[in-house]
N, C-alpha and C positions, 0 to 999 in steps of 0.2 A: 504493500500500500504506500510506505513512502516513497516508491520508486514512481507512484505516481504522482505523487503532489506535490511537487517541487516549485523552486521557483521559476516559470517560467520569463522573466525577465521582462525589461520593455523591449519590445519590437520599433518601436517608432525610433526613426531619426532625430539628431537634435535640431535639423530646419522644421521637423514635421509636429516636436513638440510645442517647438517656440509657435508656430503659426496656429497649434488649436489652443494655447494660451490664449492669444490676440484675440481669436475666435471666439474663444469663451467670454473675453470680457466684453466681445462685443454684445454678444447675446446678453448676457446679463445686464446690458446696459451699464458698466462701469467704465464704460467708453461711449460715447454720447455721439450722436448722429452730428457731421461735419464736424466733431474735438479733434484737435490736432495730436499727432502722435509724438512722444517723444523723439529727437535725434536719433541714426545709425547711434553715434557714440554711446549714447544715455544709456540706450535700449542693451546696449550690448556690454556697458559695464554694469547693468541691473540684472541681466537675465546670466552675466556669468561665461558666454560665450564669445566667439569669432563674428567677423562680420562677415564672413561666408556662410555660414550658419544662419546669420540673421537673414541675410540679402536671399536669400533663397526662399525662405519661410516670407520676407515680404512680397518677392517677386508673385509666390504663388495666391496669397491673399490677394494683392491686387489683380491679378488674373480669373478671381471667382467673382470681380465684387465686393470685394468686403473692402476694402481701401483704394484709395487713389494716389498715387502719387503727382503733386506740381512738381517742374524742377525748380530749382532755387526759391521755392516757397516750404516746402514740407509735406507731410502724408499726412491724411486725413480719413477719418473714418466716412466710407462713404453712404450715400441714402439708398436703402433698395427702396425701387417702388414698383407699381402693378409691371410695367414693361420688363423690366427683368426677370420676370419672374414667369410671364408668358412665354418672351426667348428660349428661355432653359427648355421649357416644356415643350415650344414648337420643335426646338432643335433633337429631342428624344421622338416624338411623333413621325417629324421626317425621317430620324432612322429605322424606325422599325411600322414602318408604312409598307404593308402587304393584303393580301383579303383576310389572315386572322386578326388584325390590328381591323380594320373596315368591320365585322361582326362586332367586335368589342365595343366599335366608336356608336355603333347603329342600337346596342344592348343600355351605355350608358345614355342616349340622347333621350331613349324610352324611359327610361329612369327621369331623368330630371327637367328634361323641357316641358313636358306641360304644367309641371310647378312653379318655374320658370315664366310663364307665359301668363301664370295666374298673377305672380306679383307682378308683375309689368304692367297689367292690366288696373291695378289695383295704385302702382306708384309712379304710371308714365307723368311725363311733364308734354304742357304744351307740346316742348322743343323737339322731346321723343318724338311725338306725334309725327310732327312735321315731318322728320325723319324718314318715317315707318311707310308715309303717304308718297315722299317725295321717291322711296326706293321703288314701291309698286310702281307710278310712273314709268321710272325707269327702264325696269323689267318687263314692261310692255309693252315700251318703243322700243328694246334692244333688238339689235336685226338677229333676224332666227340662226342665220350663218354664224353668229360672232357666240361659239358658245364658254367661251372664256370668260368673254364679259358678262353674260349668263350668271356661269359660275360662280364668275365675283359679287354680282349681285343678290345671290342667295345667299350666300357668305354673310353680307352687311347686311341683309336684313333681321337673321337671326342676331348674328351682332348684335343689333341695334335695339332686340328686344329685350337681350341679357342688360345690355345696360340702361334700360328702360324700368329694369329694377331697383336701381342704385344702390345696392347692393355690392362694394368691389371685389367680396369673395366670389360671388356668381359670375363675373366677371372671367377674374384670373381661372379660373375652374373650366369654364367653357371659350373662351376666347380660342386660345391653342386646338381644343377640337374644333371648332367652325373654321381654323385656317387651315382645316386640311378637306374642307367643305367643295373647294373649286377641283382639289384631285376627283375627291372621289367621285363627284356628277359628272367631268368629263373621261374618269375612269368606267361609268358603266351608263351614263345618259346616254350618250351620244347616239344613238340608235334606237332611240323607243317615240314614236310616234305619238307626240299628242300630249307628252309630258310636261312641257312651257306651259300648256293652258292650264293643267290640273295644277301645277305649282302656286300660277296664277290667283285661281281662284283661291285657293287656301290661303296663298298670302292676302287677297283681296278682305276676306271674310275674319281673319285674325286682327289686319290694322281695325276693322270695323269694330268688333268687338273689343279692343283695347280703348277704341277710341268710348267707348260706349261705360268701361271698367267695370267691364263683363267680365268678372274673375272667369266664375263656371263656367261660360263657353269659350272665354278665351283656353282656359286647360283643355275641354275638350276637343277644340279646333285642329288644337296642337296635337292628341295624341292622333288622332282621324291622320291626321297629315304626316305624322312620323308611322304612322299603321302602314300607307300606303308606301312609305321610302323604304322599309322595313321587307315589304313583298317583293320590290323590284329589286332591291340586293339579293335576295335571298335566291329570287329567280336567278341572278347572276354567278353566284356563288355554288349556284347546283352543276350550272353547267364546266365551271372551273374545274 
């Protein structure tokens, strides 16, 4: 038995300590959003170390976000805010963008969109409105050939309902999946006749009901309308 339980020692590097140091204070907030960071020097006759040691543990902090470096001004604790945090996530989405990631996207939008669509309904503002109304427009004159633009317009109008919750966790949550919204319509639209008009009208009948803050039939608008996205994947995915 003691042959098992020894001490296994730290594995971490001394760059790799010193930077979940930083880390931790950031979280903790014992480093304060834009507080400047001590000196190279300071840091390095505080933490006991080289400034090799250090410069690599800072290089990689700043490389995730978590600090900035000015030159000839100093490091600074930086602000994350919703864009960075969608980034990250786009950037995991786009790599593992296949038709089992497409099921998964198609499994959570049934989950949480018509929820979704209920507070929107419930917290849009004028502005939203506007939005919501000016994107159906859009999507109506879009020429039938340009299905890119299409795509991007279905993109923005869910968009536009997530933040029509104001809400920024519903936001950062969904954002990342609606931007992979224009793949996947021009991944398995592109050949189904007659699907611009049904799109259409669902989006027609959503901006109406939101505009109305028809929670209820706004959720129910929405699941009808991801019921029907849900068959034409699936149709898709069989014949994969």
């Amino acid at each position: 038995m003691e042959s098992i339980f020894q001490n296994i020692g730290n594995k971490l590097t001394l760059s790799q300590r010193i930077e979940r140091t930083i880390e931790g204070a950031i979280r903790d907030k014992k480093l304060a959003i834009g507080s400047k960071l001590p000196t190279e020097r300071e840091m390095c006759e505080s933490f006991g170390v080289s400034r090799t040691a250090l410069r690599e543990a800072l290089r990689r902090l700043s490389a995730r976000g978590l600090i900035k470096i000015q030159k000839g001004s100093g490091m600074y604790v930086s602000e994350i805010n919703i864009e960075d945090a969608i980034q990250t996530m786009n950037l995991y989405y786009d790599l593992k963008f296949d038709k089992h990631l497409l099921s998964q996207i198609i499994e959570v939008r049934a989950l949480y969109e018509p929820q979704i669509a209920r507070l929107a309904a419930l917290n849009r503002t004028d502005r939203d409105l506007l939005l919501l109304e000016s994107n159906v427009a859009d999507f109506e004159q879009c020429d039938p050939d340009n299905t890119q633009l299409e795509a991007d317009l279905d993109n923005q109008f869910h968009l536009s309902i997530t933040k029509a919750t104001q809400n920024p966790v519903v936001q950062v949550t969904m954002e990342p999946i609606y931007s992979l919204l224009p793949r996947m319509r021009n991944y398995i639209y592109g050949n189904i006749d007659g699907e611009k008009d049904n799109t259409l009208r669902f989006h027609r009948s959503l901006v109406a009901s939101i505009r109305r803050k028809d929670a209820d039939q706004s959720g129910s608008l929405m699941q009808e309308h991801l019921h029907r996205t849900r068959e034409i994947y699936e149709q898709y995915l069989k014949k994969e």
